[in-house]
One Martini backbone bead per residue (centre of mass of N, CA, C, O) as a GRO file, in nm:
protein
  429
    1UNK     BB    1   2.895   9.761  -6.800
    2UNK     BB    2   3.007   9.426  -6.681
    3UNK     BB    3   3.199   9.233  -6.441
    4UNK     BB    4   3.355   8.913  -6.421
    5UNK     BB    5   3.493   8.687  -6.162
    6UNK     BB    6   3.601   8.360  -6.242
    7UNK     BB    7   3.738   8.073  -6.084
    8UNK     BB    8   3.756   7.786  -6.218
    9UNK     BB    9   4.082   7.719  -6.136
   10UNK     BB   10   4.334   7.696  -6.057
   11UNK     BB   11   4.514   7.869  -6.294
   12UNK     BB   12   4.191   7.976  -6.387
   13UNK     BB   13   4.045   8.233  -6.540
   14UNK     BB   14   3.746   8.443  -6.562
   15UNK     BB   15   3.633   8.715  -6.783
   16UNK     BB   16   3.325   8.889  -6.811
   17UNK     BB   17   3.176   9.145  -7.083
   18UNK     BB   18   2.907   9.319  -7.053
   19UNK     BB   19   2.788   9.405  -7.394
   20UNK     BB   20   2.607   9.620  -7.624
   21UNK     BB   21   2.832   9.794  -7.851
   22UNK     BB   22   2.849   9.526  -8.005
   23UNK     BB   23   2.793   9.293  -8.283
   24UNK     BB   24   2.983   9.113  -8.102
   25UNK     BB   25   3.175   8.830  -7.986
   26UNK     BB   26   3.464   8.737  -7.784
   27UNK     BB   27   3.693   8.500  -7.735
   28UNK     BB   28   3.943   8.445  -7.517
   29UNK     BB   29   4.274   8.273  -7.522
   30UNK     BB   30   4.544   8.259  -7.254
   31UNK     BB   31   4.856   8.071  -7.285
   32UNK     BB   32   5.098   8.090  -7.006
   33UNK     BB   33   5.446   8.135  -6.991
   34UNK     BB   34   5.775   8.143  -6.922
   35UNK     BB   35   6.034   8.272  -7.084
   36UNK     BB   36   6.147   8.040  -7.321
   37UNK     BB   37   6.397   7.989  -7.587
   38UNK     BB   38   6.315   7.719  -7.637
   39UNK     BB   39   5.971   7.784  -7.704
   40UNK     BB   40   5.945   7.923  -7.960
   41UNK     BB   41   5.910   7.715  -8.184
   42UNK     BB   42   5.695   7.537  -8.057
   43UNK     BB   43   5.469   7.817  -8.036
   44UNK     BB   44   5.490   7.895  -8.348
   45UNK     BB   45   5.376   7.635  -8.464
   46UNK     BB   46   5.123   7.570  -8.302
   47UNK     BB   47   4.996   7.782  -8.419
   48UNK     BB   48   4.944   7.674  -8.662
   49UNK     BB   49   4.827   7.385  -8.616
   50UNK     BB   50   4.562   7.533  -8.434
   51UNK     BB   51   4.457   7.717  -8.726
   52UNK     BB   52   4.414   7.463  -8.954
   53UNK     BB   53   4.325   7.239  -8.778
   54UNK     BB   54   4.172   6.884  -8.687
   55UNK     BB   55   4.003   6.614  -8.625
   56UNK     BB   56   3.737   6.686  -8.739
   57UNK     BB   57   3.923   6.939  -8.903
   58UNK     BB   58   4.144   6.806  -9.158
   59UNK     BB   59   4.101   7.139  -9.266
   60UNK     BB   60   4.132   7.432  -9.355
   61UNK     BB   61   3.819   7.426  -9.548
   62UNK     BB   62   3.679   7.328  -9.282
   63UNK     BB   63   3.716   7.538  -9.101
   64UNK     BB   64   3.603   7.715  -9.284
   65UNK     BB   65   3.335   7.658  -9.322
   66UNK     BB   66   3.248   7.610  -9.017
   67UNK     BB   67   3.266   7.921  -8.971
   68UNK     BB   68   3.046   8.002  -9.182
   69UNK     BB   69   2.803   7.831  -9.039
   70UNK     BB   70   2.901   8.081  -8.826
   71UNK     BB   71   2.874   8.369  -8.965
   72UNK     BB   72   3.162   8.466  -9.011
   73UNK     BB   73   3.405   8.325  -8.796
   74UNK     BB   74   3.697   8.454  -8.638
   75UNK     BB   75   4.000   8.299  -8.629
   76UNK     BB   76   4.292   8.233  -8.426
   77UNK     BB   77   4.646   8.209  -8.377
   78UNK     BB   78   4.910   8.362  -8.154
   79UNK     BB   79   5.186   8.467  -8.023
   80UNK     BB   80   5.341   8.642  -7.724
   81UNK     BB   81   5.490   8.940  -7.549
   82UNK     BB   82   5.492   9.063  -7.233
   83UNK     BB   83   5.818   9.030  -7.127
   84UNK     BB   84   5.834   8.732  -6.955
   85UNK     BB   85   5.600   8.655  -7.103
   86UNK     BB   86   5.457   8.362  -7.298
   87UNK     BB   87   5.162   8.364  -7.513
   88UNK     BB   88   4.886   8.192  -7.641
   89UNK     BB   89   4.638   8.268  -7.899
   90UNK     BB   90   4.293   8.225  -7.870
   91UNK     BB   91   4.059   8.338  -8.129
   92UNK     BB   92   3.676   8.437  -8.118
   93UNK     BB   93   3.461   8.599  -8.362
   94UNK     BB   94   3.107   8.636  -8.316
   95UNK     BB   95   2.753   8.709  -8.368
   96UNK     BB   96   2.534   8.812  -8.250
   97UNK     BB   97   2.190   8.702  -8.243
   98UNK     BB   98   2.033   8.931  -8.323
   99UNK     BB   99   2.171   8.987  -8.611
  100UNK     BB  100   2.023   8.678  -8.660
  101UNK     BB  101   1.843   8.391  -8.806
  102UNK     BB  102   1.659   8.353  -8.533
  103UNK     BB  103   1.844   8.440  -8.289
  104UNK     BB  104   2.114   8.271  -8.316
  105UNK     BB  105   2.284   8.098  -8.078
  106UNK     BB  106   2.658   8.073  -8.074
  107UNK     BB  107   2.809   7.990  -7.809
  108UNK     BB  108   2.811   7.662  -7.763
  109UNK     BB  109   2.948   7.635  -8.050
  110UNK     BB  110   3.188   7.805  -7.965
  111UNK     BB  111   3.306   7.623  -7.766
  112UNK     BB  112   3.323   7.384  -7.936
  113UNK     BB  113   3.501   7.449  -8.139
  114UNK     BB  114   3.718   7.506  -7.958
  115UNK     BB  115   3.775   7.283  -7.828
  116UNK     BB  116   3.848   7.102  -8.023
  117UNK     BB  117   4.101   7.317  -8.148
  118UNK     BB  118   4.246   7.259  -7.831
  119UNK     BB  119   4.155   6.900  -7.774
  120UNK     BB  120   4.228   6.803  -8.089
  121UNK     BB  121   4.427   6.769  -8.273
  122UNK     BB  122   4.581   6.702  -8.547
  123UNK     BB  123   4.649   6.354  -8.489
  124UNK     BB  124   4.797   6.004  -8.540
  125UNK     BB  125   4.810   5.912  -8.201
  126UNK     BB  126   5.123   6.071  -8.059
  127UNK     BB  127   5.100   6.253  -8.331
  128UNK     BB  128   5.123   6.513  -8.577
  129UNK     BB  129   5.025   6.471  -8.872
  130UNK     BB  130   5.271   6.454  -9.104
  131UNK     BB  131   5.173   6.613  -9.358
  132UNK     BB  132   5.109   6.883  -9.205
  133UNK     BB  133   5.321   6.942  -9.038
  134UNK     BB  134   5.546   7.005  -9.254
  135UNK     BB  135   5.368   7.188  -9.427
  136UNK     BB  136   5.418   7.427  -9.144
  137UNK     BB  137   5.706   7.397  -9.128
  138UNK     BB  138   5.815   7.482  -9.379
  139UNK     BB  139   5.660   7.793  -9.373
  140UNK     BB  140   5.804   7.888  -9.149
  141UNK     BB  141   6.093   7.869  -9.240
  142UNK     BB  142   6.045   8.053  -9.458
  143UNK     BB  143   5.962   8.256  -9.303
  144UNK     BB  144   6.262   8.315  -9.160
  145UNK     BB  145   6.452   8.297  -9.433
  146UNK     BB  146   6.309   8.621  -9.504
  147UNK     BB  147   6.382   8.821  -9.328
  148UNK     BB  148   6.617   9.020  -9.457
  149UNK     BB  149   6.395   9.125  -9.675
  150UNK     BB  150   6.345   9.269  -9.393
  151UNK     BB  151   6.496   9.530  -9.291
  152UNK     BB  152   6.383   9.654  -9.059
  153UNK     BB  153   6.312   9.416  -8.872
  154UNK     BB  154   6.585   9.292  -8.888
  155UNK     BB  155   6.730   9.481  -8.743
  156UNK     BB  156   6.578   9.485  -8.486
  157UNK     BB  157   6.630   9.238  -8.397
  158UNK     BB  158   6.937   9.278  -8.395
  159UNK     BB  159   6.914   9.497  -8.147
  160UNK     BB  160   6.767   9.247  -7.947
  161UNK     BB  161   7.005   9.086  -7.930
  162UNK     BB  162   7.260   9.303  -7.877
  163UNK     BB  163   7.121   9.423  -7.607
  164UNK     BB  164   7.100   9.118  -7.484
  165UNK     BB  165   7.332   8.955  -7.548
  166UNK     BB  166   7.361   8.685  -7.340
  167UNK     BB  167   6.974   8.682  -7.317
  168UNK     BB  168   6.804   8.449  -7.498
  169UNK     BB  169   6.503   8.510  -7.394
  170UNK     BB  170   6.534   8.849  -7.514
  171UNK     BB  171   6.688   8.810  -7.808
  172UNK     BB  172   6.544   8.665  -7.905
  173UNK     BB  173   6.299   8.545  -8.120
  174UNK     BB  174   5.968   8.450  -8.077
  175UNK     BB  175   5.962   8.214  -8.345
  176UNK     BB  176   6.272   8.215  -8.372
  177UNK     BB  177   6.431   7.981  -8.621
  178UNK     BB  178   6.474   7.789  -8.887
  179UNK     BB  179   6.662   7.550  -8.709
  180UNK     BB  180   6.433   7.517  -8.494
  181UNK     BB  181   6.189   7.406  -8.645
  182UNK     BB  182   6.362   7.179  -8.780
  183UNK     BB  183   6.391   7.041  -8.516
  184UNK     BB  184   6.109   6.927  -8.526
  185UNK     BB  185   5.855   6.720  -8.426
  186UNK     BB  186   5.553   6.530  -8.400
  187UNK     BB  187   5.571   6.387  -8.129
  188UNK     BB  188   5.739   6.597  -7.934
  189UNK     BB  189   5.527   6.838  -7.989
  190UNK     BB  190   5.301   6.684  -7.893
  191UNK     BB  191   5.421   6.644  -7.586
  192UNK     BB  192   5.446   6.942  -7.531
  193UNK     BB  193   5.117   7.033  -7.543
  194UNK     BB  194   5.018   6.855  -7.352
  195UNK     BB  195   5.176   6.956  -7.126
  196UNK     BB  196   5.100   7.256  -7.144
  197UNK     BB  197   4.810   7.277  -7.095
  198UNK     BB  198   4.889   7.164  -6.772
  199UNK     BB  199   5.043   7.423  -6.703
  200UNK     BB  200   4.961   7.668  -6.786
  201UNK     BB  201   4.800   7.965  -6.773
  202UNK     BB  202   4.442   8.068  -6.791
  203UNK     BB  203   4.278   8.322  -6.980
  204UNK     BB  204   3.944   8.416  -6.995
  205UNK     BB  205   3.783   8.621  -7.225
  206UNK     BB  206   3.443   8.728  -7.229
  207UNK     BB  207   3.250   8.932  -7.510
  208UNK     BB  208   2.932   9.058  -7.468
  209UNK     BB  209   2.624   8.907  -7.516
  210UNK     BB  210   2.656   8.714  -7.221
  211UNK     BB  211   2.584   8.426  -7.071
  212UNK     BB  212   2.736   8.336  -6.761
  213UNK     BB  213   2.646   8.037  -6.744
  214UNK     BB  214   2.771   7.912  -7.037
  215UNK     BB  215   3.027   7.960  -6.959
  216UNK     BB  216   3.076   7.791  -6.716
  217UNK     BB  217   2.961   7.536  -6.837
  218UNK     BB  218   3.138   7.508  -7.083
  219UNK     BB  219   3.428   7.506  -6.919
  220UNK     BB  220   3.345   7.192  -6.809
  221UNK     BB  221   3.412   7.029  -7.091
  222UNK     BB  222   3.764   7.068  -7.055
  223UNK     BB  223   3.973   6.829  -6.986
  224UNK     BB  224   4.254   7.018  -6.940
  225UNK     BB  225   4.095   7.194  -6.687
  226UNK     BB  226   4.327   7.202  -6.467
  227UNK     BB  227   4.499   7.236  -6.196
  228UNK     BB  228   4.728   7.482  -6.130
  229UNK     BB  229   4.994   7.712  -6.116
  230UNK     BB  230   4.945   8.055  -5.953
  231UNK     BB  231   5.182   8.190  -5.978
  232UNK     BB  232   5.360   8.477  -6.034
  233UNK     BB  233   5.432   8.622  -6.335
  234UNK     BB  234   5.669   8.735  -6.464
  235UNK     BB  235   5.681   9.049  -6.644
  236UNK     BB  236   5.946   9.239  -6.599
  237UNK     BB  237   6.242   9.363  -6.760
  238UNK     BB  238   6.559   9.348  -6.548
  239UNK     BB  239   6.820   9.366  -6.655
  240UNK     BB  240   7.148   9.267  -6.727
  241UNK     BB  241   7.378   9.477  -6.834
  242UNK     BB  242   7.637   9.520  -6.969
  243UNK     BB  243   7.879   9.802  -6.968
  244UNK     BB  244   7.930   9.762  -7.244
  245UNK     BB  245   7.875   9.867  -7.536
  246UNK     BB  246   7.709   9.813  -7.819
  247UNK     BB  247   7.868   9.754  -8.194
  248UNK     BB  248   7.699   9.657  -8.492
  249UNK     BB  249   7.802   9.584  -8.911
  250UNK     BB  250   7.618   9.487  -9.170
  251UNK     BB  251   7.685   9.405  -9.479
  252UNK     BB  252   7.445   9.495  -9.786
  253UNK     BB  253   7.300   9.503 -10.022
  254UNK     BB  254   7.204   9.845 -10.167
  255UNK     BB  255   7.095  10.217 -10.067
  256UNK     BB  256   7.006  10.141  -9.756
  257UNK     BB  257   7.062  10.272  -9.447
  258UNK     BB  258   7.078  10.142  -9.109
  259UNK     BB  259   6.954  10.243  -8.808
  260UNK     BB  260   7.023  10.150  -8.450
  261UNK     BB  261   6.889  10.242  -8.141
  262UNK     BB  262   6.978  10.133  -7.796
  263UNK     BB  263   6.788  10.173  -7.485
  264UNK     BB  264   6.760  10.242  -7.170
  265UNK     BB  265   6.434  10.299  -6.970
  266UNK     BB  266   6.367  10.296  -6.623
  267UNK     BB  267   5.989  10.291  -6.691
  268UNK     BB  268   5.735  10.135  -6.623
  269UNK     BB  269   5.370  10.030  -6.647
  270UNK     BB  270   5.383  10.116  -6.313
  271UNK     BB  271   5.491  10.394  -6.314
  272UNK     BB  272   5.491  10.696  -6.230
  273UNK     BB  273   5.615  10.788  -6.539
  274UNK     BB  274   5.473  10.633  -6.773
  275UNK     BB  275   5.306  10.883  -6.927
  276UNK     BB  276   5.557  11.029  -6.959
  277UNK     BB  277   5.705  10.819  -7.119
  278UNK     BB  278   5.522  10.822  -7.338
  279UNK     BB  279   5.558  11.083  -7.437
  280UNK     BB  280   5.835  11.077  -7.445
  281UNK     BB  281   5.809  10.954  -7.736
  282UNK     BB  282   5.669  11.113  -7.906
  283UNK     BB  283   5.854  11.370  -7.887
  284UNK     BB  284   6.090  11.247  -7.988
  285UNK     BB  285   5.954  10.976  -8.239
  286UNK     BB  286   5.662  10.853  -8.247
  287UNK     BB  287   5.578  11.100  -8.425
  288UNK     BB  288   5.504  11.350  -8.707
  289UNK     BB  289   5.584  11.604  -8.444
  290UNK     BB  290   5.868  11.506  -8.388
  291UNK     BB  291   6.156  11.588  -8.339
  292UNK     BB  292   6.303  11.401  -8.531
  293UNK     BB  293   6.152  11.454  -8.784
  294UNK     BB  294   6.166  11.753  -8.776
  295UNK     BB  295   6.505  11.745  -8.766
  296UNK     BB  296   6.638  11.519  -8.923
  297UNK     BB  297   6.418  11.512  -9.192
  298UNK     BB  298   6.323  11.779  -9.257
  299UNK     BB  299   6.548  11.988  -9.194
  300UNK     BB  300   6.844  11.798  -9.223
  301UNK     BB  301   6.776  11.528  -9.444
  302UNK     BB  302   6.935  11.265  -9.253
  303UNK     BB  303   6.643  11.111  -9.326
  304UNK     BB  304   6.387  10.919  -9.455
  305UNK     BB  305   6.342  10.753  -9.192
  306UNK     BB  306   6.196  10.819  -8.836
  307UNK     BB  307   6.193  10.621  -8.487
  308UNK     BB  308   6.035  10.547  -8.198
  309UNK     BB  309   6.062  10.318  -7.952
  310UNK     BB  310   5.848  10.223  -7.614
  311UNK     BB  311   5.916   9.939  -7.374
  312UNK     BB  312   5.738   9.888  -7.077
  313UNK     BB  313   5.840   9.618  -6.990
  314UNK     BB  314   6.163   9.631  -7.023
  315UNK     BB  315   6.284  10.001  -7.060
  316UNK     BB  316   6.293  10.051  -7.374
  317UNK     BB  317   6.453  10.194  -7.615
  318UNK     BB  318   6.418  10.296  -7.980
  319UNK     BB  319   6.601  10.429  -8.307
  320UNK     BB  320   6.494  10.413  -8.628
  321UNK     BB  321   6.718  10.505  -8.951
  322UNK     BB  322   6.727  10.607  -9.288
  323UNK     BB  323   7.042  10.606  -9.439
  324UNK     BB  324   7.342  10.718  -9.480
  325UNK     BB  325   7.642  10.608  -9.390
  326UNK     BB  326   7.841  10.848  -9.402
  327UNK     BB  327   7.607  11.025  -9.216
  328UNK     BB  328   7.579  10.894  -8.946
  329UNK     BB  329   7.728  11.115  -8.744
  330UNK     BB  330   7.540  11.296  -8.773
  331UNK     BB  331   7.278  11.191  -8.674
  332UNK     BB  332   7.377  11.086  -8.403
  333UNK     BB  333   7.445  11.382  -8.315
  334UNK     BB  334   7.089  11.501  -8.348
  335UNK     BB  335   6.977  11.282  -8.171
  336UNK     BB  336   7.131  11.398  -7.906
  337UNK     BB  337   6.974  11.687  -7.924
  338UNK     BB  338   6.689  11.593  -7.910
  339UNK     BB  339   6.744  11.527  -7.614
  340UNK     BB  340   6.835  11.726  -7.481
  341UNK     BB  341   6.601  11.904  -7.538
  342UNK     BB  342   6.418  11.739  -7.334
  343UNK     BB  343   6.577  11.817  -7.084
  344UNK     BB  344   6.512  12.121  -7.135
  345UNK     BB  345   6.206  12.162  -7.285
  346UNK     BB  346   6.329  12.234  -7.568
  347UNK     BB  347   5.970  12.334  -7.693
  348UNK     BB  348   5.678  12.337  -7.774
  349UNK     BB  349   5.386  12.355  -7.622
  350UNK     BB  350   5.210  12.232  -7.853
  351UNK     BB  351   5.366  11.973  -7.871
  352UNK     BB  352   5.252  11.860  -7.560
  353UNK     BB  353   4.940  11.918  -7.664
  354UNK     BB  354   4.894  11.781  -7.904
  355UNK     BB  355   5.024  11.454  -7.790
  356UNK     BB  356   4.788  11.438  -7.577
  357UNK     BB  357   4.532  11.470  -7.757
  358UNK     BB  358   4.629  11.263  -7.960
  359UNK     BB  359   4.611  11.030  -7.738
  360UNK     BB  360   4.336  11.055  -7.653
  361UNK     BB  361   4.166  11.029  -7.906
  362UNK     BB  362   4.299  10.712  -7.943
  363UNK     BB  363   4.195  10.620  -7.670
  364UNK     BB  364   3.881  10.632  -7.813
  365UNK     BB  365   3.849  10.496  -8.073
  366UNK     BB  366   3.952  10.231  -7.971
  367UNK     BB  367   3.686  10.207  -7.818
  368UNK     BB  368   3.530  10.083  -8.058
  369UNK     BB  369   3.664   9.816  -7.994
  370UNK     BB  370   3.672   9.474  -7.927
  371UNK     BB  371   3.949   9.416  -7.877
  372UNK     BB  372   4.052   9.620  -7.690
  373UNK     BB  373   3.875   9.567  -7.462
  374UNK     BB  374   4.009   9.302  -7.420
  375UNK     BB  375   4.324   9.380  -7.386
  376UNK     BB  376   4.275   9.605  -7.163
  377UNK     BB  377   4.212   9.342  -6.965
  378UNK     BB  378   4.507   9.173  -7.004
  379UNK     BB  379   4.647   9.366  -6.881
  380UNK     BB  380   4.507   9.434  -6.595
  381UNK     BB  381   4.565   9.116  -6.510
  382UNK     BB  382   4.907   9.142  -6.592
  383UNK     BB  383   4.955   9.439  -6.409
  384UNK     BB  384   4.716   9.547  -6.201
  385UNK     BB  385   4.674   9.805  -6.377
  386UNK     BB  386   4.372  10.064  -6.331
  387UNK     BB  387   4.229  10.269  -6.605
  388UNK     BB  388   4.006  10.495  -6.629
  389UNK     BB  389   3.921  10.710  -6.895
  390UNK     BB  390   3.947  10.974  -6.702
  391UNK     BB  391   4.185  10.875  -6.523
  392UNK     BB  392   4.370  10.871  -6.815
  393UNK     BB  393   4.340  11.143  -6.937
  394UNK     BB  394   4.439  11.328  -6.701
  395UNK     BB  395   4.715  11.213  -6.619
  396UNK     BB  396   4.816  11.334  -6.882
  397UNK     BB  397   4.779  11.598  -6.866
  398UNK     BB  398   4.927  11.625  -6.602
  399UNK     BB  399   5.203  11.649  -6.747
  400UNK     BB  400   5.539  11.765  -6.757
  401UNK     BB  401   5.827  11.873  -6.846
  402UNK     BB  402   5.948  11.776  -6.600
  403UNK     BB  403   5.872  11.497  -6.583
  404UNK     BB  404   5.999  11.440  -6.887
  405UNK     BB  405   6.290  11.465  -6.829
  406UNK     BB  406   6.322  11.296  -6.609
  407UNK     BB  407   6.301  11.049  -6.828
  408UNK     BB  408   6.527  11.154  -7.006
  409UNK     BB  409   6.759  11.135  -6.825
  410UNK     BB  410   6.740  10.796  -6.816
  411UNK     BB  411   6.871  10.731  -7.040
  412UNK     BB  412   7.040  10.530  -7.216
  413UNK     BB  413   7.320  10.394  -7.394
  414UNK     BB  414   7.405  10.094  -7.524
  415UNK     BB  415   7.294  10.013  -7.885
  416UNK     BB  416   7.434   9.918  -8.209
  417UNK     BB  417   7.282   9.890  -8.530
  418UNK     BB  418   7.423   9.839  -8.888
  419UNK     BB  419   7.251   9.828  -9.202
  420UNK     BB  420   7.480   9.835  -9.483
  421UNK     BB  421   7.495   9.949  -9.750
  422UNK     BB  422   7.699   9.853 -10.025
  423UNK     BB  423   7.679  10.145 -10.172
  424UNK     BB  424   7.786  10.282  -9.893
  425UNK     BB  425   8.082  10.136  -9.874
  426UNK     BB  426   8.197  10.261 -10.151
  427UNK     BB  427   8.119  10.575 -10.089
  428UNK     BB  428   8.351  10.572  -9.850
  429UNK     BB  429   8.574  10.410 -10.064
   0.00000   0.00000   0.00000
């Protein structure tokens, strides 16, 4: 595998992935700009916009075809979260060569391809078509008014706003509301993209067998990409947290209460202790040998189902399961407990073995995947901070019992959340 780094412009970067160990090829840009609640809805709607139509093809079934013609070449586009940066993602994946009739090189085409969805959207003057507009529009809304409906999701939405307090950059949902899509028009959003273009940092990563001067030169045909502001964009969110915990309980048709618990958890993605960090995430709550599941769920019955979940760019740890709500006081008990348990070691050695082997084993899985490859190296250019896989297979195996207290230790409870069913409250009633 070989690496190339190549500045096309002040605030462009190019990284080429040469290999031969996928049967695909594939293109991703990053647009990055710094997190801006304000710009939450209009990158969410742009990605919509951006992924079923342009001027060439002014239509999902023409995407949809010509994707075909390119050997069922597979595209989209999402934005994306990293801490305080947020990104707009074009990914392209199509088939290397060799393994197309008469070895069709489709390099150049993929290029063009993006080129088009990239610098040409459907649009009609300057503003975006508007009866496609709309109707992205409205499914998008559609979509963020279903989101209570997903009441795992929206729990946890509601203690990342609770959490973030009045720090709306980081409290917001990525998407956006309803309300804040509904207020976009098409003439506002197109001029609002053509800005973006011209401002965003852009990350290029091209991996596959693939001909690092076509991709060079493919990248001079691209008009928007001028250069632009390459300064250090902030990664990681070190809020200034209220002093006061935050608490609050929302009362829902239902019988099954969420329970959201979130902390501080100040060990981030380049520190000393993230790997015991993330271990420490594992035997708490975040696999099926983890202690919340092994005493809360499956010994104790006090949860259909328990988890934590931990956010390196944050600093943030958080804990959701699904109770009876009468029975809050005891789980919320439980749950301090197998914390205690952590600071004190009090666990079985073959649990923080076992937890080792399962994190090294998924993360050679991984690698076999080209998302993955490509995915690891946009950590690695927005973090700074790079792991060959035995010196990260070692660093792992090597961390402590001691290690993870130090990180247990470090724990705050700042936020709870409760999405207590209707039938949970008659019941208390």
């Amino acid at each position: 595998m070989k690496h190339l780094t190549i500045e096309v412009a002040r605030g462009i970067d190019l990284k080429i992935i040469q290999t031969d160990q996928f049967k695909n090829n594939m293109i991703v840009f990053n647009f990055t700009i710094p997190s801006n609640y304000q710009n939450f809805a209009k990158l969410a709607l742009l990605a919509e916009l951006l992924e079923n139509a342009s001027t060439v093809y002014p239509s999902e079934m023409l995407v949809s075809r010509k994707l075909s013609e390119m050997f069922g070449a597979g595209y989209g586009v999402t934005v994306l979260r990293y801490g305080n940066q947020h990104t707009l993602r074009i990914r392209l994946t199509f088939p290397q060569n060799q393994y197309l009739p008469n070895h069709t090189d489709l390099l150049a085409e993929a290029f063009s391809f993006l080129r088009e969805m990239i610098e040409h959207p459907y649009a009609n003057g300057n503003q975006f078509e508007s009866s496609y507009f709309n109707v992205h529009q409205t499914n998008l809304v559609n979509y963020l008014q279903a989101l209570p409906d997903n009441r795992e999701f929206y729990s946890t939405l509601q203690l990342q706003k609770l959490y973030y307090a009045s720090d709306l950059d980081q409290g917001h949902y990525l998407l956006g509301t309803a309300n804040e899509v509904r207020n976009q028009d098409a003439d506002h959003l197109y001029t609002f993209y053509k800005e973006f273009l011209k401002k965003a940092q852009i990350s290029v990563i091209v991996a596959g067998q693939i001909d690092s001067e076509v991709v060079r030169n493919q990248l001079t045909y691209f008009a928007t990409f001028s250069e632009r502001n390459a300064d250090d964009l902030s990664l990681y969110i070190r809020p200034q947290l209220p002093m006061k915990t935050r608490e609050k309980t929302e009362v829902v048709p239902g019988s099954q209460s969420i329970l959201n618990l979130g902390y501080r958890l100040p060990v981030y993605f380049n520190d000393r202790l993230y790997l015991a960090a993330t271990i420490f995430n594992q035997i708490f709550g975040a696999s099926t040998r983890s202690l919340l599941f092994t005493n809360v769920r499956e010994k104790a019955s006090l949860a259909y189902d328990i988890h934590s979940s931990y956010n390196s760019f944050a600093g943030m740890l958080s804990v959701q399961a699904g109770i009876d709500f009468e029975k809050m006081p005891q789980v919320i008990q439980t749950i301090n407990l197998q914390l205690t348990a952590v600071v004190n070691g009090d666990y079985p050695d073959d649990l923080l073995i076992g937890v080792k082997n399962s994190m090294i084993n998924q993360h050679r899985s991984q690698s076999d995947y080209l998302t993955t490859l490509v995915e690891r190296q946009y950590l690695r250019q927005i973090s700074g901070i790079s792991y060959e896989d035995k010196q990260w297979e070692s660093a792992v195996m090597a961390v402590t019992k001691r290690d993870i207290a130090e990180v247990a230790k470090q724990v705050h409870y700042e936020a709870r959340y409760v999405l207590q069913s209707q039938g949970g409250q008659n019941e208390t009633n």
